[in-house]
Backbone as JSON Lines, residues from 0, in Angstrom:
{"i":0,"aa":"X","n":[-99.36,63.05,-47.82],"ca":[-98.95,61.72,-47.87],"c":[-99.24,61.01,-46.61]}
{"i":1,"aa":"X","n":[-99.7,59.64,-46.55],"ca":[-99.95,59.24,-45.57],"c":[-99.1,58.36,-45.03]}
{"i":2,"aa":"X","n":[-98.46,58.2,-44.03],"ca":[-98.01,57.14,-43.63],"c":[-98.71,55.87,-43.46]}
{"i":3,"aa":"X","n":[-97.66,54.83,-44.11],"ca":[-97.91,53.59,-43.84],"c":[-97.26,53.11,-42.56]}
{"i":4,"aa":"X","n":[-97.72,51.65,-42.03],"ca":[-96.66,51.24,-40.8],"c":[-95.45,51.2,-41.22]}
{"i":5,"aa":"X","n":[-95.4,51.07,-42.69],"ca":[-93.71,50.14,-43.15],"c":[-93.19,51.47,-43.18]}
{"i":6,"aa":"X","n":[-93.88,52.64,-43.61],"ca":[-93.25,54.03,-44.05],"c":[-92.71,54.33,-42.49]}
{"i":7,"aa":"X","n":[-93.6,54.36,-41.54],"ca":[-93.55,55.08,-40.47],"c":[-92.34,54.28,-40.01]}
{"i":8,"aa":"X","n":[-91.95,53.25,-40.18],"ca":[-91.16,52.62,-39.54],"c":[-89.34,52.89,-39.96]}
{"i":9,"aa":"X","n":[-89.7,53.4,-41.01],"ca":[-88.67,53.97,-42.0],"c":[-88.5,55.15,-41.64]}
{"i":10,"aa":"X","n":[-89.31,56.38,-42.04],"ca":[-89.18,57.35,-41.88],"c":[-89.17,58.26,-41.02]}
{"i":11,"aa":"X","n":[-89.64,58.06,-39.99],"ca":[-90.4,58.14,-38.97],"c":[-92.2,59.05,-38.78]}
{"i":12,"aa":"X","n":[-92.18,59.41,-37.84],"ca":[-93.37,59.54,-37.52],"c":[-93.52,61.54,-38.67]}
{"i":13,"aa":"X","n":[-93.06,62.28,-38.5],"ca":[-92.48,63.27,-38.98],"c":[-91.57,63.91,-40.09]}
{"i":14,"aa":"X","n":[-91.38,62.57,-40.51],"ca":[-90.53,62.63,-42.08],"c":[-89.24,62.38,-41.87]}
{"i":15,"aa":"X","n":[-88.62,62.37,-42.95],"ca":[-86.72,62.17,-42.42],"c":[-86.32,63.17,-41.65]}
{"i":16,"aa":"X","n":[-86.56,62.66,-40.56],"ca":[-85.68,63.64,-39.4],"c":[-84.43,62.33,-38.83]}
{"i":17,"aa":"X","n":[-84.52,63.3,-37.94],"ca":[-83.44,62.01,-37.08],"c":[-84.08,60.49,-36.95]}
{"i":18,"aa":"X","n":[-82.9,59.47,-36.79],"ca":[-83.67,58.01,-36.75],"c":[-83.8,58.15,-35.36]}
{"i":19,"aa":"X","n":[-84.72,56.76,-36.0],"ca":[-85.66,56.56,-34.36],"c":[-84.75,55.59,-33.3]}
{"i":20,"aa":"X","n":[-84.97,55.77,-32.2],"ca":[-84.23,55.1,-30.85],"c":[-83.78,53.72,-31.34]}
{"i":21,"aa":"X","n":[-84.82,53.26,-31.83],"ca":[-84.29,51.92,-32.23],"c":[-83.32,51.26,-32.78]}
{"i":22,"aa":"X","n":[-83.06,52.42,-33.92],"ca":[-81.87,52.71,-34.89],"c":[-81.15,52.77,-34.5]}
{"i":23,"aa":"X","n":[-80.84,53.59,-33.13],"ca":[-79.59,53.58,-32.77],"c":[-79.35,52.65,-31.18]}
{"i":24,"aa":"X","n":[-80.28,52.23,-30.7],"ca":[-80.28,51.05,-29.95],"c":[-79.96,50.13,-30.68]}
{"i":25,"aa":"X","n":[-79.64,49.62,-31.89],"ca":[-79.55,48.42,-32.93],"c":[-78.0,48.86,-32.86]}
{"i":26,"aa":"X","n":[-77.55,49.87,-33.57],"ca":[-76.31,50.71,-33.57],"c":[-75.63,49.88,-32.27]}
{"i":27,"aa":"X","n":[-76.24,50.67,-31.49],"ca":[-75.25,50.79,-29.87],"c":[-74.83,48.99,-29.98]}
{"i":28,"aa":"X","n":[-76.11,47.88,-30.01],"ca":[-75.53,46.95,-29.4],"c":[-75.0,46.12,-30.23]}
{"i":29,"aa":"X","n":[-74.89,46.51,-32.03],"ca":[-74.19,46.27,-32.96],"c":[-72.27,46.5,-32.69]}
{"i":30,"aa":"X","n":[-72.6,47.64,-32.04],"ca":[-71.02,48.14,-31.57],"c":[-70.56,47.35,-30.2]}
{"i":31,"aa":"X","n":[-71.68,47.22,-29.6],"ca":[-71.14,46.28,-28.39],"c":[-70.94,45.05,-29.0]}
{"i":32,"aa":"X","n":[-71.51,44.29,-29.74],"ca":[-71.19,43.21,-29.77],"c":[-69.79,43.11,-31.0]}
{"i":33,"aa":"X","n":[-69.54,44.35,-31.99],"ca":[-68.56,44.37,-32.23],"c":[-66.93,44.24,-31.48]}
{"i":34,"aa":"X","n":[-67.17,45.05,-30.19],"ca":[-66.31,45.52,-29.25],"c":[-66.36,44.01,-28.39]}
{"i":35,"aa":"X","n":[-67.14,43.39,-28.44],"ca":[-67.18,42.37,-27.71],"c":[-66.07,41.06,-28.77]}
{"i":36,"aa":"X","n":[-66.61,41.3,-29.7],"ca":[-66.42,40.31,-30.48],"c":[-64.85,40.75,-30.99]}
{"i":37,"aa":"X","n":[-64.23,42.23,-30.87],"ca":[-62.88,42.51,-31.18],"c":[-62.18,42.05,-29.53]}
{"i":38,"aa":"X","n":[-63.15,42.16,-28.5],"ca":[-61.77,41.62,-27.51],"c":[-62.29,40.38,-27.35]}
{"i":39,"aa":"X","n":[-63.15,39.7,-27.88],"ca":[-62.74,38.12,-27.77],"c":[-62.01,37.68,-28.26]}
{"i":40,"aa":"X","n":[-61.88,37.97,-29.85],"ca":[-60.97,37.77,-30.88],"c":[-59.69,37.9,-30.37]}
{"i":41,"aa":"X","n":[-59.18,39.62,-29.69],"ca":[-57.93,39.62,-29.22],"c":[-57.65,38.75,-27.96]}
{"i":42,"aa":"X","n":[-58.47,38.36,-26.91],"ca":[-58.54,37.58,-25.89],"c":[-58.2,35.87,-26.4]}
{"i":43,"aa":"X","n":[-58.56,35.55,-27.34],"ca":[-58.47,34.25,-28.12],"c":[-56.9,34.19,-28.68]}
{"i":44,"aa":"X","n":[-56.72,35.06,-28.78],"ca":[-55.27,34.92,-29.81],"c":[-54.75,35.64,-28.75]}
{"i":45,"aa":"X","n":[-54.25,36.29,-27.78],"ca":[-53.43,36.28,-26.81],"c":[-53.46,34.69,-26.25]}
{"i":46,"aa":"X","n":[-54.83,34.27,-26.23],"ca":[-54.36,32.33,-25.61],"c":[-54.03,32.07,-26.06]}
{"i":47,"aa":"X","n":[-54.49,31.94,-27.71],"ca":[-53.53,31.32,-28.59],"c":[-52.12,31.32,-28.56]}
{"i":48,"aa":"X","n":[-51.81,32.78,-28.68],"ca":[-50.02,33.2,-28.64],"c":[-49.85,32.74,-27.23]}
{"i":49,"aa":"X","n":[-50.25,32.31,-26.12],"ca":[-49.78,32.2,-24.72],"c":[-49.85,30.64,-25.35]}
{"i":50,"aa":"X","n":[-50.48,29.97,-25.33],"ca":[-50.47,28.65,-25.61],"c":[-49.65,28.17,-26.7]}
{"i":51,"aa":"X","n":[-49.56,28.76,-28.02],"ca":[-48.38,28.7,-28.88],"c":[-46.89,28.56,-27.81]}
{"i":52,"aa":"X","n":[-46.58,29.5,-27.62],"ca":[-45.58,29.89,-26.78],"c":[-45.24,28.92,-25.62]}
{"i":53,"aa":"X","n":[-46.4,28.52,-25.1],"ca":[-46.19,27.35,-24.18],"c":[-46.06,26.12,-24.79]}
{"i":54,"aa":"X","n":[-46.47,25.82,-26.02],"ca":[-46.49,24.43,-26.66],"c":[-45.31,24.35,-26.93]}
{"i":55,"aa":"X","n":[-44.25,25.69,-27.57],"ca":[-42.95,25.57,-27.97],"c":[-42.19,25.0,-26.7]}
{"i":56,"aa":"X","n":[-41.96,26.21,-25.55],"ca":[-41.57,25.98,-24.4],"c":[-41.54,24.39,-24.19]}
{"i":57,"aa":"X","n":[-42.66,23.89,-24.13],"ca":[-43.2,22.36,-23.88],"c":[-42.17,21.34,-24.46]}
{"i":58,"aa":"X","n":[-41.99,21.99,-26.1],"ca":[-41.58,21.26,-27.26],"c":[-39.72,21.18,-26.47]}
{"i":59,"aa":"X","n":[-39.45,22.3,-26.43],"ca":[-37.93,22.3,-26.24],"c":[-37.9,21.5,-24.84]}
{"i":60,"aa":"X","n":[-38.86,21.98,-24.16],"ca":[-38.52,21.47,-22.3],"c":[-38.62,19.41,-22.88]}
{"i":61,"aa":"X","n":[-39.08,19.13,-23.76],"ca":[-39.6,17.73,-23.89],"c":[-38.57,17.48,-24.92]}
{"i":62,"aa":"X","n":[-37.68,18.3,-25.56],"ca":[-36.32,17.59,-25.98],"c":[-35.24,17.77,-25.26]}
{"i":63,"aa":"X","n":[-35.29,18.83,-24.37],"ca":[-34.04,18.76,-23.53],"c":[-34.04,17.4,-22.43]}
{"i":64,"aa":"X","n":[-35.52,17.08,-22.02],"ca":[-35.82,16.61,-21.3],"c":[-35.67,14.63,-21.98]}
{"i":65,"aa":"X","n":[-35.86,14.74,-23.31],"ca":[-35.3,13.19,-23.77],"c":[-34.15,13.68,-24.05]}
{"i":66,"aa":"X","n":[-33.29,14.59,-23.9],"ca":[-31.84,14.6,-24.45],"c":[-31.27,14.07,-22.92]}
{"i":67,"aa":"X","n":[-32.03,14.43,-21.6],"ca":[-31.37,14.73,-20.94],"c":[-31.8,12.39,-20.35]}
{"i":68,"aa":"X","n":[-32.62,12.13,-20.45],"ca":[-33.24,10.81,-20.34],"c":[-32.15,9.71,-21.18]}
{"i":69,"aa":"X","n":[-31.76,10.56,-22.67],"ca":[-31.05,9.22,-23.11],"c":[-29.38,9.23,-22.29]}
{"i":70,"aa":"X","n":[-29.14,10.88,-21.84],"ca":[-27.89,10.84,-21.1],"c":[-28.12,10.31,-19.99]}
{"i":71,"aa":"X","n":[-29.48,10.18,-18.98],"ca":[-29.34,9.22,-17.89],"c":[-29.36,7.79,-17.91]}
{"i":72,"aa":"X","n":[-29.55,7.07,-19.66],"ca":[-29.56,6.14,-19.52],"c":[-28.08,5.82,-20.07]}
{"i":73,"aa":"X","n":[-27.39,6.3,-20.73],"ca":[-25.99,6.07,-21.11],"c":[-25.44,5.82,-19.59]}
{"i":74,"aa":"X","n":[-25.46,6.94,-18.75],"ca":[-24.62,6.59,-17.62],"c":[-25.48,5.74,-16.66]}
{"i":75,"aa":"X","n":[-26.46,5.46,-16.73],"ca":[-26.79,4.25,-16.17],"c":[-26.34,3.16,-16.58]}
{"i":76,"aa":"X","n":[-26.01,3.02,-18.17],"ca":[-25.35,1.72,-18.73],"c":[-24.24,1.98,-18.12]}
{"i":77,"aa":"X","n":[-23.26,2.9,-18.3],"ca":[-21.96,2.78,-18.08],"c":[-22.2,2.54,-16.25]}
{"i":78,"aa":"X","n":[-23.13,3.09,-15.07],"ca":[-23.13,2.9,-13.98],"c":[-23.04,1.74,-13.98]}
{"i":79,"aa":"X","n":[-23.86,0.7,-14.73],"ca":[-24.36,-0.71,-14.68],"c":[-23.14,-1.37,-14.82]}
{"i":80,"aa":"X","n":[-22.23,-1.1,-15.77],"ca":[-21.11,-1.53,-16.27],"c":[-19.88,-1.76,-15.35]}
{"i":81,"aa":"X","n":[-19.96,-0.36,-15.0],"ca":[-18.89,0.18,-13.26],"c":[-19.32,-1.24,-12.73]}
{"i":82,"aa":"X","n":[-20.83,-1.27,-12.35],"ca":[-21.07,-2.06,-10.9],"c":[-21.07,-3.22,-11.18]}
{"i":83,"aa":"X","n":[-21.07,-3.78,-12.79],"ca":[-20.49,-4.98,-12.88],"c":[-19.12,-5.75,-12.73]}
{"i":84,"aa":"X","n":[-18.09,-4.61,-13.35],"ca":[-16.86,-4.61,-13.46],"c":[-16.38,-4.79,-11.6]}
{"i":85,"aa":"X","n":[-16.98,-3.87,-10.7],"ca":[-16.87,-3.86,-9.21],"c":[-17.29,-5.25,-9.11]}
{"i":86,"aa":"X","n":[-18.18,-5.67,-8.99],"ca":[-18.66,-7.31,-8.49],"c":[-17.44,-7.98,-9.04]}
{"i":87,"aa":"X","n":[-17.11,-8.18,-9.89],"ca":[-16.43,-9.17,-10.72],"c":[-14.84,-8.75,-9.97]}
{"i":88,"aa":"X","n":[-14.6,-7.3,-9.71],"ca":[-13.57,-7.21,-9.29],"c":[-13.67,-7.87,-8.15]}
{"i":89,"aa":"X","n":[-14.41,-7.38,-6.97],"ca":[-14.87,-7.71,-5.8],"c":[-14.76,-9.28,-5.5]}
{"i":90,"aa":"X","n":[-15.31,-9.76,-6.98],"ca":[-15.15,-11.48,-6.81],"c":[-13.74,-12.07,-6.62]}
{"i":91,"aa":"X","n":[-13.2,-11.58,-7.89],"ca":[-11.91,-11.68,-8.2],"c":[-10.8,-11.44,-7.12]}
{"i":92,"aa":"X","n":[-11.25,-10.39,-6.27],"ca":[-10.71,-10.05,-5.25],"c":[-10.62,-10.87,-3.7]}
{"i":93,"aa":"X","n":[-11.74,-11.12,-3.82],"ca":[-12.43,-12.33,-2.61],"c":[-11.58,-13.51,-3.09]}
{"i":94,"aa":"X","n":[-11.56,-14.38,-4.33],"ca":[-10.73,-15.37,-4.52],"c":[-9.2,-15.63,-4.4]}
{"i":95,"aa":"X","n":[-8.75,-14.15,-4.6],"ca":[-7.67,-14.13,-4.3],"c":[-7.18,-14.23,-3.35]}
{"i":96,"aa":"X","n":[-8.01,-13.23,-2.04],"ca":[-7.81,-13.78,-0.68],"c":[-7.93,-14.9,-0.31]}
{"i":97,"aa":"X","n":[-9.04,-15.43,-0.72],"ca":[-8.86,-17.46,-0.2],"c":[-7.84,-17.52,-0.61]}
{"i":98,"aa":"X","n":[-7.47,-17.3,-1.91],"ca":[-6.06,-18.68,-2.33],"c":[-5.2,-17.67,-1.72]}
{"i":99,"aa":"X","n":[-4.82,-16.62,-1.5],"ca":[-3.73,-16.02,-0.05],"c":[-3.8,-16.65,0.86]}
{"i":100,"aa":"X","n":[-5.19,-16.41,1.26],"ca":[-5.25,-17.34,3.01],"c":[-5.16,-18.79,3.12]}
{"i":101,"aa":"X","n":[-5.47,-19.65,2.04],"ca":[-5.17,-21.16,1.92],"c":[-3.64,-21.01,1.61]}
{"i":102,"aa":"X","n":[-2.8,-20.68,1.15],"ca":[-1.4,-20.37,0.42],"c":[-0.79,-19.94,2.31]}
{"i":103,"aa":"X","n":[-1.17,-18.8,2.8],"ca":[-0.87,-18.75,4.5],"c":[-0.98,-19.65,5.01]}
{"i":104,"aa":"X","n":[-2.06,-20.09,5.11],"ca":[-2.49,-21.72,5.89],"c":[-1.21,-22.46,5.59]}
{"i":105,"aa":"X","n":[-1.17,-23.7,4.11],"ca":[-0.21,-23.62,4.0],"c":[1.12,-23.58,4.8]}
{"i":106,"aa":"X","n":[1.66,-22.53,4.1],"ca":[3.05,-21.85,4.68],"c":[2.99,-22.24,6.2]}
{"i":107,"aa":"X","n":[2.41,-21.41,6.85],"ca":[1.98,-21.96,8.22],"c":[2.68,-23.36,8.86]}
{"i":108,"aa":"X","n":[1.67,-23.92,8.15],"ca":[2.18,-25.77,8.13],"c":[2.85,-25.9,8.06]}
{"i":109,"aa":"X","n":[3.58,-25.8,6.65],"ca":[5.2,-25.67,6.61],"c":[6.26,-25.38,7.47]}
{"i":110,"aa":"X","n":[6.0,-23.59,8.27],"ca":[6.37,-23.17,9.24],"c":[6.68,-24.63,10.16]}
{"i":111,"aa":"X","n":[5.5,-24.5,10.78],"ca":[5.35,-25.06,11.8],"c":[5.99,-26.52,11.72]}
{"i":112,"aa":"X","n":[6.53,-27.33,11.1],"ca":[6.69,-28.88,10.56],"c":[7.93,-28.54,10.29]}
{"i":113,"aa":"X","n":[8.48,-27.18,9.73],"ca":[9.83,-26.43,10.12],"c":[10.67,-26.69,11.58]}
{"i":114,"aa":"X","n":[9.6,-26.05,12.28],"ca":[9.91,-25.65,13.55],"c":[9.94,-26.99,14.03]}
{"i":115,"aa":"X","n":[8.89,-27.95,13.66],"ca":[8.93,-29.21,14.31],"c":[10.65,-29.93,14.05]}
{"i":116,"aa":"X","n":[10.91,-29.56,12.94],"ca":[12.14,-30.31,12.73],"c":[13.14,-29.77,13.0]}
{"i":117,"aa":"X","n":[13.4,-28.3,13.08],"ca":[14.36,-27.67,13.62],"c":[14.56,-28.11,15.13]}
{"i":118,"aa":"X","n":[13.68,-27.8,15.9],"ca":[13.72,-28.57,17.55],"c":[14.0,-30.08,17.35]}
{"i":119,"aa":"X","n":[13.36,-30.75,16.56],"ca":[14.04,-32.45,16.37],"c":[15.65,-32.61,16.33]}
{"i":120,"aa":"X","n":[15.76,-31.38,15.05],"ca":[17.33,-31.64,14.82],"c":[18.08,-30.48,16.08]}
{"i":121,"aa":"X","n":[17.57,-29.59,16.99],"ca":[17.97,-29.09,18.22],"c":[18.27,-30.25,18.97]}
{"i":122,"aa":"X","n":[17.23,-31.02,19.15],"ca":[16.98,-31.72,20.05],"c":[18.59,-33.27,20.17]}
{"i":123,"aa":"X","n":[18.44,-33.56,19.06],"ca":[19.71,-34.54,17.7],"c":[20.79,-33.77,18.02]}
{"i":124,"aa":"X","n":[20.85,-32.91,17.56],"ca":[22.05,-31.87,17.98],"c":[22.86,-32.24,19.56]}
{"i":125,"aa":"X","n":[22.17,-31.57,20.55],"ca":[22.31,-31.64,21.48],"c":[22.47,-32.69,22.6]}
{"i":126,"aa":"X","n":[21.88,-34.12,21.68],"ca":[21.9,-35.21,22.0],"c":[23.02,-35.8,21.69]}
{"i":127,"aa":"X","n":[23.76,-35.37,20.51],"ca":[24.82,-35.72,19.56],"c":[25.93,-35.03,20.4]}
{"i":128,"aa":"X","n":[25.84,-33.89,21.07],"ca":[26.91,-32.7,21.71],"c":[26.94,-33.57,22.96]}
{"i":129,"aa":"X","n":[26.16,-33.8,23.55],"ca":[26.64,-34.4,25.08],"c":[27.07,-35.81,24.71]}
{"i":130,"aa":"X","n":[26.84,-36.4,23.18],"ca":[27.45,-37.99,23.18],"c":[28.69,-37.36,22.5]}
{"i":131,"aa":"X","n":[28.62,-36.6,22.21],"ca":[30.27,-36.04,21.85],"c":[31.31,-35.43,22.76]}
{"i":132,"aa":"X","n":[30.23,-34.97,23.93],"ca":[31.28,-34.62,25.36],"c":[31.57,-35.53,25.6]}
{"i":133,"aa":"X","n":[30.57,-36.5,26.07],"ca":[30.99,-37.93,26.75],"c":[32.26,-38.66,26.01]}
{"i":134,"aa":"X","n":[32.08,-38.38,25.01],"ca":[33.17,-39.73,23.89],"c":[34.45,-38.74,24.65]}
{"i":135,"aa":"X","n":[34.15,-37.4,24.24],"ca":[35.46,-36.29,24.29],"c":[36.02,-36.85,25.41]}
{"i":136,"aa":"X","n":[35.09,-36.67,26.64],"ca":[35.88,-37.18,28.25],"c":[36.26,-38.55,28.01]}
{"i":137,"aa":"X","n":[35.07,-39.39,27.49],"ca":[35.98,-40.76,27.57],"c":[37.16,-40.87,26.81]}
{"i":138,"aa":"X","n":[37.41,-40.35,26.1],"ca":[38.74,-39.7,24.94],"c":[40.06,-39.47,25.68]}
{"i":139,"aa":"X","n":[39.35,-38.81,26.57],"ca":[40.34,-37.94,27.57],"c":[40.96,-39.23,28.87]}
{"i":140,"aa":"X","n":[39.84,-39.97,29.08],"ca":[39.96,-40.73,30.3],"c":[40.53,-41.87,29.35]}
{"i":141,"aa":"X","n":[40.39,-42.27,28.01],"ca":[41.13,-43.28,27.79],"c":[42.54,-43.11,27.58]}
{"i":142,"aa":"X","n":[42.58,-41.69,27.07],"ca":[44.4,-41.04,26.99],"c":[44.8,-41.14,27.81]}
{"i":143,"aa":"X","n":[44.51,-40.44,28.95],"ca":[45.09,-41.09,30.33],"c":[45.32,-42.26,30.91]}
{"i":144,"aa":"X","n":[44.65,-43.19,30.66],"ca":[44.84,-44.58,30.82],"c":[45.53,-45.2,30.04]}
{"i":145,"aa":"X","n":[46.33,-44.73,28.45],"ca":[46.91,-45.01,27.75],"c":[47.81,-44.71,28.02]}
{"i":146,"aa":"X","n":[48.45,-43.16,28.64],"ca":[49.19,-42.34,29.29],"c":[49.9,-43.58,30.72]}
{"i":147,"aa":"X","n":[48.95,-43.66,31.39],"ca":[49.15,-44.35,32.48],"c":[49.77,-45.83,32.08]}
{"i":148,"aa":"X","n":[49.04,-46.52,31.19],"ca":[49.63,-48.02,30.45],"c":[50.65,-47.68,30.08]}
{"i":149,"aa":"X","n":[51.11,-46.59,29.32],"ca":[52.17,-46.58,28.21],"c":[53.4,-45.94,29.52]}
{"i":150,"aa":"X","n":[53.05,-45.76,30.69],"ca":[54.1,-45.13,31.85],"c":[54.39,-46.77,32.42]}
{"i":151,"aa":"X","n":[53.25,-47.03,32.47],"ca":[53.48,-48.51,33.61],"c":[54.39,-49.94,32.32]}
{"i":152,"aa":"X","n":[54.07,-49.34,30.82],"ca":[54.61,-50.51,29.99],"c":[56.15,-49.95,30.23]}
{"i":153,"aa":"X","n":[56.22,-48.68,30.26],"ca":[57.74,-48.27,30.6],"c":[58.62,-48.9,31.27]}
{"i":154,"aa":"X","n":[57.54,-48.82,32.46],"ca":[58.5,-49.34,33.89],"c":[58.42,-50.88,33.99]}
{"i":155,"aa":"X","n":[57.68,-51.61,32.83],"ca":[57.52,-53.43,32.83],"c":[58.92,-53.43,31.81]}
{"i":156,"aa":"X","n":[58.98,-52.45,30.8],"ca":[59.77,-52.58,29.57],"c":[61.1,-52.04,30.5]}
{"i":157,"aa":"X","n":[61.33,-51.41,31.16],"ca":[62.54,-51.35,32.25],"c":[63.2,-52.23,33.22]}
{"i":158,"aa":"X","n":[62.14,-52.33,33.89],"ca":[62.48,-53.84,34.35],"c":[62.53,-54.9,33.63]}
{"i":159,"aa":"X","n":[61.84,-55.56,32.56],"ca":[61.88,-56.33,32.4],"c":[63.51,-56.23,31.46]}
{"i":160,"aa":"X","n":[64.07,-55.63,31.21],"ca":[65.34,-55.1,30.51],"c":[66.13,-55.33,31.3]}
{"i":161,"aa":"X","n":[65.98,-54.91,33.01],"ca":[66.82,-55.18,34.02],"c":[66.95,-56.42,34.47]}
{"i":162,"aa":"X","n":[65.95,-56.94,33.92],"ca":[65.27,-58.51,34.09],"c":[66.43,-59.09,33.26]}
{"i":163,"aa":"X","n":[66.18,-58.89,32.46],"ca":[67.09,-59.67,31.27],"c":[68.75,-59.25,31.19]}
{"i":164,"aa":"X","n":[68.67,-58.59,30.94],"ca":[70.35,-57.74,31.56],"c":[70.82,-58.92,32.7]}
{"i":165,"aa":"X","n":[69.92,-58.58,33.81],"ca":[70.4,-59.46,35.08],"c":[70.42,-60.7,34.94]}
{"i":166,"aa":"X","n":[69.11,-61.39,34.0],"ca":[69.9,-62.93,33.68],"c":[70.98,-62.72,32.74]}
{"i":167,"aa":"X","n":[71.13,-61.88,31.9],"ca":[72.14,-62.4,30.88],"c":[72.97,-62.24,31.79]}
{"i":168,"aa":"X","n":[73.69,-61.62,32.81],"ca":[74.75,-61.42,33.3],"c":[74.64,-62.7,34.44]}
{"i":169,"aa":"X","n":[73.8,-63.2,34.49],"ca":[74.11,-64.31,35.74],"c":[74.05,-65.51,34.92]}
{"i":170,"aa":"X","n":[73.58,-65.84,33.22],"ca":[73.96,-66.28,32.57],"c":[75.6,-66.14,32.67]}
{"i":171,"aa":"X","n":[76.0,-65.53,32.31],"ca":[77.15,-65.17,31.91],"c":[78.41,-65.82,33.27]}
{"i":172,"aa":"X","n":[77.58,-65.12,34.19],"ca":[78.48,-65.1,35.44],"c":[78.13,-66.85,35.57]}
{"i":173,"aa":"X","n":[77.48,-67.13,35.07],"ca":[77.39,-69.19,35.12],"c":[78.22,-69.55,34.0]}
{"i":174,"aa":"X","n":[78.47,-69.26,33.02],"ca":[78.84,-70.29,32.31],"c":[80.25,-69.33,32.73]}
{"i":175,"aa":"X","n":[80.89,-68.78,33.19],"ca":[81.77,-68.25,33.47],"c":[82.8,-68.76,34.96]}
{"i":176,"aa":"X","n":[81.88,-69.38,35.46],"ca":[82.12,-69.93,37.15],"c":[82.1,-71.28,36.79]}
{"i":177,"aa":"X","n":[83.29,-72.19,37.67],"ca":[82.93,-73.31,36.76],"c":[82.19,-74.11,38.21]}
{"i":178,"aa":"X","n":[81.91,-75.3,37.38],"ca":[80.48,-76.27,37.94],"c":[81.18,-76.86,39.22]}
{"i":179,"aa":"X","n":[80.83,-76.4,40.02],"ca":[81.2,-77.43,41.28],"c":[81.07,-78.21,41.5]}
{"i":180,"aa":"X","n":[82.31,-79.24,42.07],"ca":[81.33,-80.79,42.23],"c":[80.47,-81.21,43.53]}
């Protein structure tokens, strides 16, 4: 039998014996690229599962993370709220002091327009106390001089008693004596 190229290429050079290099150079890099192609495959899907795994991670970190955004904005409202309620207190507070410190002012005035009239009526007082000593002494100095009148009307009202006594009796002692010629 003769070999053909297509035979020889088949069979080999010697009949079915062992295959030729090629055969199993085809083999070998059939298996490499199998082996290649089983750890890409597993290399692909470990990213995958690493990237799965991270997308979840991602997923939860990105709802904790708006759970945690709408709680910073609640207490930012309620902060906002605080720091409104503070101003307004703050205002409220400030006004009150004016109308305290105008209300002091005030009083003050009062005080003082107090004091002005208390020293007026000190002043009245004391003006009134020495015109009341004075009257008192002149009180005193007119009693005495009334004292003194009402001693000296004594001694006019005595004499003049002795006065009269003595005319009536020299009355008397006249129409009693008779008229000489």
């Amino acid at each position: 039998m003769a070999t053909s190229p297509q035979n020889a290429l088949t069979t080999g050079p010697s009949g079915p014996g062992p295959a030729p290099l090629w055969v199993w150079l085809l083999v070998l890099a059939l298996a490499v690229l199998a082996i290649y192609g089983g750890y890409t495959a597993v290399s692909n899907y470990q990213r995958y599962y690493d990237t799965e795994t991270a997308r979840k991670a991602i997923a939860a970190d990105k709802d904790r993370l708006q759970a945690n955004v709408a709680d910073l904005k609640q207490q930012m409202e309620k902060a906002d709220k605080a720091r409104t309620e503070a101003e307004n207190a703050l205002k409220q507070s400030r006004a009150d002091t004016k109308t305290a410190a105008d209300q002091v002012g005030d009083l003050q005035g009062q005080l003082a327009a107090a004091r002005d009239k208390i020293k007026s009526l000190e002043e009245t007082a004391a003006a009134a106390e020495t015109k009341a000593k004075q009257a008192t002494d002149a009180k005193a100095a007119l009693e005495k001089e009334v004292e003194g009148l009402k001693s000296k009307l004594n001694d006019i009202q005595t004499k003049l008693d002795q006065t009269l006594s003595e005319l009536t009796n020299a009355q008397q002692q006249s129409q009693t004596q008779p008229e000489a010629p």
